[in-house]
N, CA and C atoms of all chains as a GROMACS GRO file, in nm:
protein
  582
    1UNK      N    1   0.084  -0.120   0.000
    1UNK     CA    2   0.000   0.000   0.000
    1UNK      C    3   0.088   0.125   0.000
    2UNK      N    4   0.051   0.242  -0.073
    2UNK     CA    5   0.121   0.356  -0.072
    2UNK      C    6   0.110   0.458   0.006
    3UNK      N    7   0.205   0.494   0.121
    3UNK     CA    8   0.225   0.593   0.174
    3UNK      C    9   0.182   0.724   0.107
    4UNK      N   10   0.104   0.775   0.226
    4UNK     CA   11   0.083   0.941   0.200
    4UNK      C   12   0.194   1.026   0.234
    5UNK      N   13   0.252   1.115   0.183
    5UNK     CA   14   0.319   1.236   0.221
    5UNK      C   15   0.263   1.323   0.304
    6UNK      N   16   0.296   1.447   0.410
    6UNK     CA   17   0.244   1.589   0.385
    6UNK      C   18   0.314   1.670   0.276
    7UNK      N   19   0.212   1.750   0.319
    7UNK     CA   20   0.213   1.862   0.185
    7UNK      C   21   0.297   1.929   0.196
    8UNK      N   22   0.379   1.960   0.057
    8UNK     CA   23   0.509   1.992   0.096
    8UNK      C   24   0.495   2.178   0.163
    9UNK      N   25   0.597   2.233   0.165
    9UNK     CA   26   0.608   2.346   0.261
    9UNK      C   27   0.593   2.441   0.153
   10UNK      N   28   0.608   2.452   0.021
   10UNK     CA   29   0.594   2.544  -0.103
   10UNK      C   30   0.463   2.611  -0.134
   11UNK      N   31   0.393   2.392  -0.125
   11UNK     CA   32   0.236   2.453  -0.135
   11UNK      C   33   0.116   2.497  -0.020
   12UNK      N   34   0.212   2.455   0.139
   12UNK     CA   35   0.104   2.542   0.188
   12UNK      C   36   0.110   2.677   0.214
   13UNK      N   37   0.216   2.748   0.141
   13UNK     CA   38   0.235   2.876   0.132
   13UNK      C   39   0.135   2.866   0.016
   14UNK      N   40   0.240   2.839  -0.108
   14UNK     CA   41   0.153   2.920  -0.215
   14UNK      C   42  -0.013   2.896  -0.261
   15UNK      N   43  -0.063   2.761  -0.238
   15UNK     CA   44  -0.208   2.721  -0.215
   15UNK      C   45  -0.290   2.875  -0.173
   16UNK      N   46  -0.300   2.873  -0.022
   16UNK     CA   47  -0.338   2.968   0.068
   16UNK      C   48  -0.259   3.085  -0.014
   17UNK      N   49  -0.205   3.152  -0.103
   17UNK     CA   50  -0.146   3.266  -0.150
   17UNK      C   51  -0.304   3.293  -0.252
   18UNK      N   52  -0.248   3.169  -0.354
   18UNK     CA   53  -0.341   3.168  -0.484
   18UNK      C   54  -0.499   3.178  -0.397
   19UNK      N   55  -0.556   3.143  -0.309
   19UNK     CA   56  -0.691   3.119  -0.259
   19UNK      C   57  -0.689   3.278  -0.238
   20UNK      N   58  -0.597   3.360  -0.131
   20UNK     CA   59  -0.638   3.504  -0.124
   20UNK      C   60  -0.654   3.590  -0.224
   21UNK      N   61  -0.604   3.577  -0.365
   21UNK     CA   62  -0.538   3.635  -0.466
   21UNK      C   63  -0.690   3.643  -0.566
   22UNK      N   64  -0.763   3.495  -0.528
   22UNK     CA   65  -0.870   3.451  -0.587
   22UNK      C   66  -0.992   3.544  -0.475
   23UNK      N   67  -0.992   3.518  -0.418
   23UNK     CA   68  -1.056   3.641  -0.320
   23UNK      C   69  -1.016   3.781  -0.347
   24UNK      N   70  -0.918   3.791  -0.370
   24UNK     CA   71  -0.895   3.934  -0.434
   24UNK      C   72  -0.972   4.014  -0.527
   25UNK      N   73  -0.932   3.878  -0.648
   25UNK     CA   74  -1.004   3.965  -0.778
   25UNK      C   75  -1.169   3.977  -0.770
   26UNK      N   76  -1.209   3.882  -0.686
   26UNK     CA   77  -1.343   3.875  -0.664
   26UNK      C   78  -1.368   4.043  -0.561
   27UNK      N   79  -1.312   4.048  -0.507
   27UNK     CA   80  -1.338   4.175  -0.433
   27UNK      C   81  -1.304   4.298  -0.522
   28UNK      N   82  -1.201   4.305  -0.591
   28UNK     CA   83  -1.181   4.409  -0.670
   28UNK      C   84  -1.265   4.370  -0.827
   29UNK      N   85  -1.370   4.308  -0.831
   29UNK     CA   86  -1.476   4.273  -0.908
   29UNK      C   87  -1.422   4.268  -1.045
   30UNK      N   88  -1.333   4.159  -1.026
   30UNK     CA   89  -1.255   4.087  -1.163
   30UNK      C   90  -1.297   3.928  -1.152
   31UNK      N   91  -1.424   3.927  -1.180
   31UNK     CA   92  -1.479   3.731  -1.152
   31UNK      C   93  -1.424   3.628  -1.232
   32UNK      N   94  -1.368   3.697  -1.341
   32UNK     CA   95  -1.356   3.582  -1.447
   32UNK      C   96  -1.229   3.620  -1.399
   33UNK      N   97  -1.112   3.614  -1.344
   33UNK     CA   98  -0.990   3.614  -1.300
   33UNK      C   99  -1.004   3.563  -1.152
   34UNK      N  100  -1.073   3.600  -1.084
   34UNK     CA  101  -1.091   3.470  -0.944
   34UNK      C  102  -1.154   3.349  -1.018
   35UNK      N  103  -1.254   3.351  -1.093
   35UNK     CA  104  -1.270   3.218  -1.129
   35UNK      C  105  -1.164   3.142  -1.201
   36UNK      N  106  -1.082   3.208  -1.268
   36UNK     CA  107  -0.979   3.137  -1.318
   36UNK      C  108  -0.894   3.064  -1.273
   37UNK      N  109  -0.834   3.187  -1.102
   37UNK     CA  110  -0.753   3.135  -1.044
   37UNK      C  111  -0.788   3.008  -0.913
   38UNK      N  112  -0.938   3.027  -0.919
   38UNK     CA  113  -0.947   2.910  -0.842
   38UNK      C  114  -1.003   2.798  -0.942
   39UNK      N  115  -1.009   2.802  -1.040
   39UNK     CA  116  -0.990   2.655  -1.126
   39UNK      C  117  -0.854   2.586  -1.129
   40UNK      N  118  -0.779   2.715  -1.116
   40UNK     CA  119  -0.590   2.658  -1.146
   40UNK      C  120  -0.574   2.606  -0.974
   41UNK      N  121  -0.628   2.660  -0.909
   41UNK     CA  122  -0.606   2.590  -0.766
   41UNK      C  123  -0.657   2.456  -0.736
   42UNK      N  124  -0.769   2.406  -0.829
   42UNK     CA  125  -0.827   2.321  -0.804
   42UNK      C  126  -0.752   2.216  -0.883
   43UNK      N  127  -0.702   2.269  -0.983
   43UNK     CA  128  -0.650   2.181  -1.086
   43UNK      C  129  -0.497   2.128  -1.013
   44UNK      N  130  -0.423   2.223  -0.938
   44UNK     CA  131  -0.316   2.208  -0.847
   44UNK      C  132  -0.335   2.138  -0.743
   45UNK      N  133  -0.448   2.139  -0.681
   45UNK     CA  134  -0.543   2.065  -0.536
   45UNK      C  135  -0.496   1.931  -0.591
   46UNK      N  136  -0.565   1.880  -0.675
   46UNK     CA  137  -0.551   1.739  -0.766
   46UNK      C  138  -0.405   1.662  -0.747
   47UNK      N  139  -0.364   1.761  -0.827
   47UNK     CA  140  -0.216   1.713  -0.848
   47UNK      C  141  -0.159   1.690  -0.755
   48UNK      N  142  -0.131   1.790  -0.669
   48UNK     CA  143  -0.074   1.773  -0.502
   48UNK      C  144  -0.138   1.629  -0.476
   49UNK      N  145  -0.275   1.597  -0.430
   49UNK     CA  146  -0.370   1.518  -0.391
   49UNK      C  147  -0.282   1.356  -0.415
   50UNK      N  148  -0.246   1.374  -0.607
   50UNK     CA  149  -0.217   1.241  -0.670
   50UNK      C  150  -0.038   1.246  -0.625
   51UNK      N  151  -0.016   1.342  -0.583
   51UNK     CA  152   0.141   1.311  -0.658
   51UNK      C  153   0.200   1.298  -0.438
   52UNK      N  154   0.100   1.343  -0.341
   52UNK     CA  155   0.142   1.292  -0.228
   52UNK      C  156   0.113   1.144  -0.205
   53UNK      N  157   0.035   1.079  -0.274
   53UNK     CA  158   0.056   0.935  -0.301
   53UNK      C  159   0.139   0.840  -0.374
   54UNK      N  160   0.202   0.979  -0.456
   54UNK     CA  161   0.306   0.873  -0.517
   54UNK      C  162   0.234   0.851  -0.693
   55UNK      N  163   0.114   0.914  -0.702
   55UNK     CA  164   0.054   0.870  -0.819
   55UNK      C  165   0.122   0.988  -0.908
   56UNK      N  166   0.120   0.923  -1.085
   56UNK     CA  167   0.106   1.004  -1.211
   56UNK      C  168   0.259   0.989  -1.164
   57UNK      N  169   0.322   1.103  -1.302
   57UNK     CA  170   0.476   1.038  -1.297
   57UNK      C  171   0.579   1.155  -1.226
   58UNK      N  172   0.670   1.116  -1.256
   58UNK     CA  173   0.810   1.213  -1.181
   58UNK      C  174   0.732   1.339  -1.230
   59UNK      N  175   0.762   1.367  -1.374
   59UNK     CA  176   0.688   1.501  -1.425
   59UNK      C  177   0.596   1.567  -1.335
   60UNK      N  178   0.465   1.493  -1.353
   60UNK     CA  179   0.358   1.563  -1.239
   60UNK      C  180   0.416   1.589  -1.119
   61UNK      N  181   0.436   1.485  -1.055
   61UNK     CA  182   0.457   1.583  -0.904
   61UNK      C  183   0.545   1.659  -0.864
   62UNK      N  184   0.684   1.667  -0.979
   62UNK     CA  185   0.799   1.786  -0.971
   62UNK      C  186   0.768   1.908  -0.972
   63UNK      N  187   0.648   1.882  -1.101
   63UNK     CA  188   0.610   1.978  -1.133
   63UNK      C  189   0.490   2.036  -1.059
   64UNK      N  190   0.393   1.986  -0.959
   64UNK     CA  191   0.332   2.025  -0.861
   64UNK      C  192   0.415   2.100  -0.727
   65UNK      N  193   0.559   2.080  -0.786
   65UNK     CA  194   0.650   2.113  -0.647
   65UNK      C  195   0.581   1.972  -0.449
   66UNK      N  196   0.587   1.896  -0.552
   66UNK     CA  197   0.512   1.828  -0.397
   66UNK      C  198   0.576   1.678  -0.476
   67UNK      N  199   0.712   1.660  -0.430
   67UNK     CA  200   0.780   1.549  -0.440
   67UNK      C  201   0.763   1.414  -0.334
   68UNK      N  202   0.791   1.283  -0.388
   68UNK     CA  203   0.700   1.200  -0.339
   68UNK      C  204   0.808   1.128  -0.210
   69UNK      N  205   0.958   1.141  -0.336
   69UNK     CA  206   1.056   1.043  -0.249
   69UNK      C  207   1.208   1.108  -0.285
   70UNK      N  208   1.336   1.060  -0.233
   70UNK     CA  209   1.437   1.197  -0.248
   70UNK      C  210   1.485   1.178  -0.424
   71UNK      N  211   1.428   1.112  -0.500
   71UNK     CA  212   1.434   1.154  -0.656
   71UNK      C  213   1.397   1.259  -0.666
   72UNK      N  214   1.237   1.224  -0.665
   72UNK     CA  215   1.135   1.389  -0.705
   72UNK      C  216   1.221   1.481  -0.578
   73UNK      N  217   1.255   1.482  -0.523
   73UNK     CA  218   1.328   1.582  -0.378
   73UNK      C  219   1.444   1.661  -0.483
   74UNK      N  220   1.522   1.589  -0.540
   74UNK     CA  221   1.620   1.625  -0.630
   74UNK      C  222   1.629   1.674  -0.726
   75UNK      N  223   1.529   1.622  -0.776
   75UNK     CA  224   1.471   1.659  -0.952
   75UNK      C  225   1.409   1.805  -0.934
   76UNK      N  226   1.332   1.828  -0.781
   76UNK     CA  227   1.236   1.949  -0.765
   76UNK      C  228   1.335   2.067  -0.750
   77UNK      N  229   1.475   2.033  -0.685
   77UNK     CA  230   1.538   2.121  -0.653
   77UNK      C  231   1.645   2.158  -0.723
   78UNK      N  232   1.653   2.049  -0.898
   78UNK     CA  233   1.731   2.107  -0.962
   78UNK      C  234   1.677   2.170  -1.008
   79UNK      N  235   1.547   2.157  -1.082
   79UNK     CA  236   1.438   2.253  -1.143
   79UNK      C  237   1.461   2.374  -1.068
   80UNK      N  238   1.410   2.411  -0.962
   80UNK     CA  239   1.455   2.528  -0.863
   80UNK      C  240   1.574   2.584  -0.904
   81UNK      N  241   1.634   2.518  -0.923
   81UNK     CA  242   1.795   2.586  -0.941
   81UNK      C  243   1.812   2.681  -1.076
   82UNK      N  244   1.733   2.598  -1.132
   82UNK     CA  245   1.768   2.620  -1.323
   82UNK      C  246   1.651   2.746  -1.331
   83UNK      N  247   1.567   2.762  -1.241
   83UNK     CA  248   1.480   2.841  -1.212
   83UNK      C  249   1.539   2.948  -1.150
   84UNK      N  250   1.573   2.971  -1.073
   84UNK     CA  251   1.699   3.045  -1.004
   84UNK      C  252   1.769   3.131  -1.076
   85UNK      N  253   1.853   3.050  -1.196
   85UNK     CA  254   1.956   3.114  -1.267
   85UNK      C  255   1.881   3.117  -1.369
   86UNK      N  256   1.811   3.091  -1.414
   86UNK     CA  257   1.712   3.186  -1.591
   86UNK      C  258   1.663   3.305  -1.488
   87UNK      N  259   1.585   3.324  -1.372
   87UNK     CA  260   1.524   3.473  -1.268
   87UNK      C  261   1.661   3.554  -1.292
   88UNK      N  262   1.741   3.521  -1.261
   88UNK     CA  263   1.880   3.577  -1.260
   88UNK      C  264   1.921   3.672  -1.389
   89UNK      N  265   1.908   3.606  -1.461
   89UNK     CA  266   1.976   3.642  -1.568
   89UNK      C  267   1.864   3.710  -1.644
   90UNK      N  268   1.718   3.676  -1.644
   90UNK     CA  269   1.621   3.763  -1.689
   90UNK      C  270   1.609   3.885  -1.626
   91UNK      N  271   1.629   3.878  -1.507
   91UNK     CA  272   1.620   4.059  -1.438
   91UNK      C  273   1.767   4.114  -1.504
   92UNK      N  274   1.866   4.050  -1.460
   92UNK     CA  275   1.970   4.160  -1.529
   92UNK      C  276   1.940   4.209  -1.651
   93UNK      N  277   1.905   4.129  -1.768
   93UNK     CA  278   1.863   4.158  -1.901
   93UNK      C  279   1.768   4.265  -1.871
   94UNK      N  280   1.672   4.252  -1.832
   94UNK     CA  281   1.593   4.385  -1.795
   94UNK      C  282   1.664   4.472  -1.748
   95UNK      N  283   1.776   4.502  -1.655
   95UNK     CA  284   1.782   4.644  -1.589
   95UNK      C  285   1.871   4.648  -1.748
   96UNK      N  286   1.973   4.573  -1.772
   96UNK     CA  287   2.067   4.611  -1.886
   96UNK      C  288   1.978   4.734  -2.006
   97UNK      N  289   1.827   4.640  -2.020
   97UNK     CA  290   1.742   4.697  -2.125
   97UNK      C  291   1.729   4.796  -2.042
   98UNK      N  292   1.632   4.850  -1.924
   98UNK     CA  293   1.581   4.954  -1.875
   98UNK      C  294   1.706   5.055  -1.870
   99UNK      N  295   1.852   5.054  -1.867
   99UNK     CA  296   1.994   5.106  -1.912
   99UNK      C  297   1.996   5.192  -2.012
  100UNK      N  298   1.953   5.068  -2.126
  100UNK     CA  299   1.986   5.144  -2.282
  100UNK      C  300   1.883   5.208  -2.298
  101UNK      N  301   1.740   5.152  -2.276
  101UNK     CA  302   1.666   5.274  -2.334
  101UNK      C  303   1.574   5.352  -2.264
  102UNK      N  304   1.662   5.424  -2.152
  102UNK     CA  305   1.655   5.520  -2.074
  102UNK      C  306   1.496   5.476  -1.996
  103UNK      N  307   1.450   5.365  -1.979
  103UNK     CA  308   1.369   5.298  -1.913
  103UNK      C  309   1.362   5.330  -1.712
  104UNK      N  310   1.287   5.226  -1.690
  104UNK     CA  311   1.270   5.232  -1.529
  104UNK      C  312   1.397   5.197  -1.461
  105UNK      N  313   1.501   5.222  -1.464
  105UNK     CA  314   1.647   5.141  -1.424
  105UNK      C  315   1.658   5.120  -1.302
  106UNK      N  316   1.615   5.214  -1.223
  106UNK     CA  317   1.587   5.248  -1.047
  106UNK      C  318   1.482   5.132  -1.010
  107UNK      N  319   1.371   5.085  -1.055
  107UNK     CA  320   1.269   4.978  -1.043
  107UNK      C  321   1.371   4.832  -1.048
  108UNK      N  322   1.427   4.852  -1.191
  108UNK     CA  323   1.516   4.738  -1.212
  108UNK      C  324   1.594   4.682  -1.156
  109UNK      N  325   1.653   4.780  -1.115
  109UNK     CA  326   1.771   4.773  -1.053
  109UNK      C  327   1.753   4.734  -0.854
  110UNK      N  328   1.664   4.737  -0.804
  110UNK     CA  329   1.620   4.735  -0.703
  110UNK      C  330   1.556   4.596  -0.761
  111UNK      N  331   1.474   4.534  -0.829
  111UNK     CA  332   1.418   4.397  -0.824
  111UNK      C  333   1.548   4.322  -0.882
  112UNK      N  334   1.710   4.392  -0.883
  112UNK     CA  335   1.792   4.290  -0.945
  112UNK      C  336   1.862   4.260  -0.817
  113UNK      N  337   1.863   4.357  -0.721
  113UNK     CA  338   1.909   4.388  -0.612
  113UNK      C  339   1.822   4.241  -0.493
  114UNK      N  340   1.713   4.287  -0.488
  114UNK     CA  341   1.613   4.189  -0.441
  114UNK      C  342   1.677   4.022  -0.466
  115UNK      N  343   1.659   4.020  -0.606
  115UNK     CA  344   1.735   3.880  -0.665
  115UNK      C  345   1.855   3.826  -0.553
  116UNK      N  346   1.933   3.925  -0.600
  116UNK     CA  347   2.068   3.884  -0.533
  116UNK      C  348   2.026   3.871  -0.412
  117UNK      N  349   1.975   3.924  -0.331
  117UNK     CA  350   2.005   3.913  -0.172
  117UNK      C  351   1.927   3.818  -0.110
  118UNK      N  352   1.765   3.751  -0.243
  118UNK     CA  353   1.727   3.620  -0.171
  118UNK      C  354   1.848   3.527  -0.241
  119UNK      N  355   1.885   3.571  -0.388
  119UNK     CA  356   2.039   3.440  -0.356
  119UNK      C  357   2.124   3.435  -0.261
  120UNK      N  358   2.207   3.545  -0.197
  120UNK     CA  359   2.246   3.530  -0.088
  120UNK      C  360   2.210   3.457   0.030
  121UNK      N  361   2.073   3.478   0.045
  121UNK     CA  362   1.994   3.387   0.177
  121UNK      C  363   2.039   3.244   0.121
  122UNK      N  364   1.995   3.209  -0.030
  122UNK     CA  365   1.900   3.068  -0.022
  122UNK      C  366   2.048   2.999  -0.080
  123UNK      N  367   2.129   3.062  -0.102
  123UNK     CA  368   2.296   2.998  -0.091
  123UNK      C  369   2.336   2.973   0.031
  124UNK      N  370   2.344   3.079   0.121
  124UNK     CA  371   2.380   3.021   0.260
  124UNK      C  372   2.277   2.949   0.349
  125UNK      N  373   2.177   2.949   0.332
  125UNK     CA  374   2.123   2.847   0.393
  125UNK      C  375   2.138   2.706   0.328
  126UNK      N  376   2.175   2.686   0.177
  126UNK     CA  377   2.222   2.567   0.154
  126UNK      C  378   2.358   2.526   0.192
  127UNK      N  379   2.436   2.626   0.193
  127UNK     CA  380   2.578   2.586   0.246
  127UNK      C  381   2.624   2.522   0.360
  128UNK      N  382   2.472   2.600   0.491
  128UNK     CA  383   2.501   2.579   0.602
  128UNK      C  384   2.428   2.401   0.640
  129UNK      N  385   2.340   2.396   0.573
  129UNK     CA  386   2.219   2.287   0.602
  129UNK      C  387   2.358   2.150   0.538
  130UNK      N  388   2.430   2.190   0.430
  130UNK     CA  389   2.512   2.079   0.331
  130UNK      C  390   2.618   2.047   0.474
  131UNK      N  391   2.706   0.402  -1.092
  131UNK     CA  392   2.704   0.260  -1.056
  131UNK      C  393   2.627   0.177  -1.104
  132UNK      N  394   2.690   0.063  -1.092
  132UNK     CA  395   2.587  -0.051  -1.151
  132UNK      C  396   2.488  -0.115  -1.054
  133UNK      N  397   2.436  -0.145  -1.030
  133UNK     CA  398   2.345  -0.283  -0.950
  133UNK      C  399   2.271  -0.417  -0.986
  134UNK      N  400   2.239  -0.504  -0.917
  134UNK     CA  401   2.126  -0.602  -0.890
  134UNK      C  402   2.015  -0.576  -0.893
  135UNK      N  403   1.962  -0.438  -0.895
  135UNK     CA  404   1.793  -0.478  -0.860
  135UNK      C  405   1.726  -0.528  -0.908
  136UNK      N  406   1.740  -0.549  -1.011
  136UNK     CA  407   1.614  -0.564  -1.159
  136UNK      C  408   1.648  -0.697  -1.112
  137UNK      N  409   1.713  -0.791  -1.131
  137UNK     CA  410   1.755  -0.928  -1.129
  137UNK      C  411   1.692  -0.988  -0.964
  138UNK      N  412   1.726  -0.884  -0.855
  138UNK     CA  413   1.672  -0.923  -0.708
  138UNK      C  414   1.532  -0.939  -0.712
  139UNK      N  415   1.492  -0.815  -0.804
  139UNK     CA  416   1.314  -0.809  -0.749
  139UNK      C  417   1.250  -0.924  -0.890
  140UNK      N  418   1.322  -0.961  -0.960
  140UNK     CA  419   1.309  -1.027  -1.014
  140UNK      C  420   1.262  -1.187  -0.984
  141UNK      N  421   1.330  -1.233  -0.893
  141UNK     CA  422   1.377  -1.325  -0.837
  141UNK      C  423   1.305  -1.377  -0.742
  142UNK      N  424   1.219  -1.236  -0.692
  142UNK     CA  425   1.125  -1.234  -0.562
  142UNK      C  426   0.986  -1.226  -0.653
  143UNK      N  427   0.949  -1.195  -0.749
  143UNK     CA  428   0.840  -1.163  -0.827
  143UNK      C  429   0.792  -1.054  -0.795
  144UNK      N  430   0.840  -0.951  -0.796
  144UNK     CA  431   0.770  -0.838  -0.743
  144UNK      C  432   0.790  -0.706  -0.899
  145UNK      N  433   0.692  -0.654  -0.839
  145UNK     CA  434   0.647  -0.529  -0.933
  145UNK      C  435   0.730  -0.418  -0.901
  146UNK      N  436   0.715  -0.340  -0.999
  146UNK     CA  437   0.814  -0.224  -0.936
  146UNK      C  438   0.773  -0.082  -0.870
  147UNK      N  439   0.629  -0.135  -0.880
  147UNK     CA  440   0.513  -0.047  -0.813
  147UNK      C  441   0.527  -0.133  -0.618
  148UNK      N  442   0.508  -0.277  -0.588
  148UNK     CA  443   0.550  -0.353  -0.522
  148UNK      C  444   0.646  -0.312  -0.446
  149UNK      N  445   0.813  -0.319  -0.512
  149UNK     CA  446   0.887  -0.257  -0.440
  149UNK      C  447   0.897  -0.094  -0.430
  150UNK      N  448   0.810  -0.027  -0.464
  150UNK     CA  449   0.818   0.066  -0.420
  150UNK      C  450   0.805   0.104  -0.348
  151UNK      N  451   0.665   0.052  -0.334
  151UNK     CA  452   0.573   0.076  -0.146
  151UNK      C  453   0.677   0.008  -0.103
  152UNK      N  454   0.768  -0.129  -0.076
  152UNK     CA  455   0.789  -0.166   0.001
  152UNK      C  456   0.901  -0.045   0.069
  153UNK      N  457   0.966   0.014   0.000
  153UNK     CA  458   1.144   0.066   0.009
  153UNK      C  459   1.063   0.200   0.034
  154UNK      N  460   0.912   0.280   0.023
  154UNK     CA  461   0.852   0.390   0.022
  154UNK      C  462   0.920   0.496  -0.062
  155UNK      N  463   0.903   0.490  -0.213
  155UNK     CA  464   0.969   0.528  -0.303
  155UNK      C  465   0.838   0.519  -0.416
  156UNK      N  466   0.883   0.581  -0.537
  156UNK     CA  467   0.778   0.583  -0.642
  156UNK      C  468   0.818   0.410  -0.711
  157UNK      N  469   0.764   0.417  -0.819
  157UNK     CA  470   0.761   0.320  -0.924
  157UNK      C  471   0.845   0.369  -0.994
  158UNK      N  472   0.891   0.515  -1.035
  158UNK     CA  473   0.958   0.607  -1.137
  158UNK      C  474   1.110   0.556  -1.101
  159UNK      N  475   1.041   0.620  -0.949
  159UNK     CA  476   1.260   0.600  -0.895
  159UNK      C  477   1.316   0.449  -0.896
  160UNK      N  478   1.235   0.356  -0.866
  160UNK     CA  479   1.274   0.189  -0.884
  160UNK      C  480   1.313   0.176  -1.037
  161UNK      N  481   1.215   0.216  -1.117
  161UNK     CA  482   1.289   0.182  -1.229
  161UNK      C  483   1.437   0.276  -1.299
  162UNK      N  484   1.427   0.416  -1.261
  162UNK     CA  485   1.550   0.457  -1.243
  162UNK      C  486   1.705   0.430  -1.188
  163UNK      N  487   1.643   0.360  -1.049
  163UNK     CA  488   1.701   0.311  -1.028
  163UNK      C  489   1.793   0.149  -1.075
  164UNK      N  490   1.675   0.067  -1.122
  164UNK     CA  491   1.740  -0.038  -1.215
  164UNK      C  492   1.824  -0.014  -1.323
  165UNK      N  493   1.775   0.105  -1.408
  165UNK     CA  494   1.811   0.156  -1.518
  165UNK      C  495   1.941   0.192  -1.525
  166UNK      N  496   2.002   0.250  -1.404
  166UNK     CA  497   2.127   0.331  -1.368
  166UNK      C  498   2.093   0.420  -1.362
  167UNK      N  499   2.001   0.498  -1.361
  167UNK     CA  500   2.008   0.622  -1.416
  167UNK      C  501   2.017   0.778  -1.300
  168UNK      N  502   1.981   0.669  -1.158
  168UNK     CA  503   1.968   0.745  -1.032
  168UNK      C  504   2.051   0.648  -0.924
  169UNK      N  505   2.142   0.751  -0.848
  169UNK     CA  506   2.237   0.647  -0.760
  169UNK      C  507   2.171   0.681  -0.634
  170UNK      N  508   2.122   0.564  -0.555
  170UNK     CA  509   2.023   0.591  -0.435
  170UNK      C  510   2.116   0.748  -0.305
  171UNK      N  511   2.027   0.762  -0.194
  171UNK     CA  512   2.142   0.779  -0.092
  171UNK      C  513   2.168   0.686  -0.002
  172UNK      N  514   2.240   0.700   0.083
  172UNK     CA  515   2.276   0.569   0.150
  172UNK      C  516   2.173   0.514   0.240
  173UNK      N  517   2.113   0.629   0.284
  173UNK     CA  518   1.963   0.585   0.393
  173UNK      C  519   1.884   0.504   0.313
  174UNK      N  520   1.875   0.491   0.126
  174UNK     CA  521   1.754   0.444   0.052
  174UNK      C  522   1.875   0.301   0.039
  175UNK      N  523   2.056   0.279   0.015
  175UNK     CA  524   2.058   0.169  -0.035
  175UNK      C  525   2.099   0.093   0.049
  176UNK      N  526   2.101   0.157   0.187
  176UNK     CA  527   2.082   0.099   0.295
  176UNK      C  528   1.990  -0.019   0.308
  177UNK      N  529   1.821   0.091   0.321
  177UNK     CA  530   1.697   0.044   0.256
  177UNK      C  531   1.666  -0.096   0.203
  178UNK      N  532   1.725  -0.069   0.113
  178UNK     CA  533   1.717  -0.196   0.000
  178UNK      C  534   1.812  -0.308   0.026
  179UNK      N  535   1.930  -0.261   0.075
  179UNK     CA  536   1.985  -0.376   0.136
  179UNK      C  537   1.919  -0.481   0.243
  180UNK      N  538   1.876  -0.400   0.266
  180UNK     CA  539   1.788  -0.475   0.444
  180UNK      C  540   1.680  -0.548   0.358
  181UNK      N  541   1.624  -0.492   0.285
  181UNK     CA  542   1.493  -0.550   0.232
  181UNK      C  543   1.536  -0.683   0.154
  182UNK      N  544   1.645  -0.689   0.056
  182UNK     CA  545   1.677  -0.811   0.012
  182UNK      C  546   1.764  -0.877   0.111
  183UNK      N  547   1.783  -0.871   0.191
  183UNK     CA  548   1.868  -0.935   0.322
  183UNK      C  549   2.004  -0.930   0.286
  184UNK      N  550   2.072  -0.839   0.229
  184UNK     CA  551   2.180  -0.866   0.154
  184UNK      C  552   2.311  -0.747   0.202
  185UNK      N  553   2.447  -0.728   0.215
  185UNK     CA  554   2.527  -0.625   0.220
  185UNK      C  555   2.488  -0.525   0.125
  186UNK      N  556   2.523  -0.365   0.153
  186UNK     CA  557   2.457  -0.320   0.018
  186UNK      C  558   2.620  -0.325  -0.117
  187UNK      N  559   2.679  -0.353  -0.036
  187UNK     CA  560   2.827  -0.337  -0.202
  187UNK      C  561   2.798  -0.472  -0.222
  188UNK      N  562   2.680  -0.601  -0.183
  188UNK     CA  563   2.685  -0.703  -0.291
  188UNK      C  564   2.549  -0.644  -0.427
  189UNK      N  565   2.455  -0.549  -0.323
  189UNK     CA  566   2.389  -0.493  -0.484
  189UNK      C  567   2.426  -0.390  -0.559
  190UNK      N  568   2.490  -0.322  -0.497
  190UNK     CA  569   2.547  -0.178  -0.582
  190UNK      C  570   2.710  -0.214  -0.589
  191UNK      N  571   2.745  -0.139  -0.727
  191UNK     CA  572   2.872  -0.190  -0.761
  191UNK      C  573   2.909  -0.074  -0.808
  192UNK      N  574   3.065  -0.013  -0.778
  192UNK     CA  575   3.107   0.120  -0.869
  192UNK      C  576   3.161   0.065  -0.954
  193UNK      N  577   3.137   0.168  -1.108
  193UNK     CA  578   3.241   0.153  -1.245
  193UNK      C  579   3.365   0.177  -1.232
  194UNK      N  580   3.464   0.086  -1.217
  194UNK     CA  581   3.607   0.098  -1.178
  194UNK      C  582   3.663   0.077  -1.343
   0.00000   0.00000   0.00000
């Protein structure tokens, strides 16, 4: 018989994020955008649901961020990584652009700033945890 | 590295859905694992050692 997981720590942040967000647009009377976003929650509900059992394949539940065993654990956190460094390199490209053509550079430059200093955190907290 | 598994769980008749639950692992990573394609950690070939009653350097083998 297959072991249940808990839910990993990603999604009971971001779950409960997407549910307020969906309450949001409903309050700022955007329905077809809360309804959207709580179809994508529901559709995520699922997945989580199948992939803390171990069901559907590596893909699904990496990609639910709700890994089953330390493969998907590995696989989730190279993804993360490669995720990491494309964020990286897409904000610099932006401030570079917001640079040349006399754009928001001060905005940019402060969300490139941001970047770096959760890399800083989420490097040393891997350094220290390794 | 190389291993035994495919040939162990073989041997026992078991599925690779089977040993999964047993070792609490997917079906994905067992067959990855037969495959070569994923080298356990030691807590999982630990695991598997115990489960086939066996040392684990008689199922896992490095490419020398």
């Amino acid at each position: 018989m297959t072991s249940t997981r808990p839910i990993s720590l990603f999604n009971r942040i971001f779950v409960p994020l997407l549910l307020i967000g969906a309450g949001a647009a409903f309050w700022r009377d955007a329905p077809q955008v809360g309804i959207a976003v709580l179809l994508a929650v529901a559709f995520v509900g699922v997945t989580i649901w199948r992939a803390q059992r171990g069901m559907g394949s590596a893909y699904e539940r990496v990609n639910a961020l709700q890994p089953y065993d330390e493969r998907d654990r590995e696989l989730t956190m190279t993804g993360f990584g490669y995720l990491g460094m494309a964020l990286f390199i897409v904000q610099t490209l932006l401030f570079l652009y917001a640079a040349v053509t006399h754009g928001d550079i001060t905005g940019e430059a402060v969300r490139l700033l941001a970047v770096c200093l959760i890399s800083i955190v989420a490097t040393t907290v891997a350094v220290r945890r390794g | 590295m190389r291993n035994d598994l495919r040939s162990l769980r073989a041997e026992r008749g078991l599925s690779q859905q089977a040993l999964g639950d047993a070792l609490g692992v997917s079906r994905q990573t067992v067959n990855s694992l037969e495959v070569g394609k994923y080298d356990p950690s030691l807590p999982l070939a630990i695991r598997i050692a115990r489960f086939f009653g066996r040392p684990v350097e008689d199922i896992f083998h490095l490419d020398d």
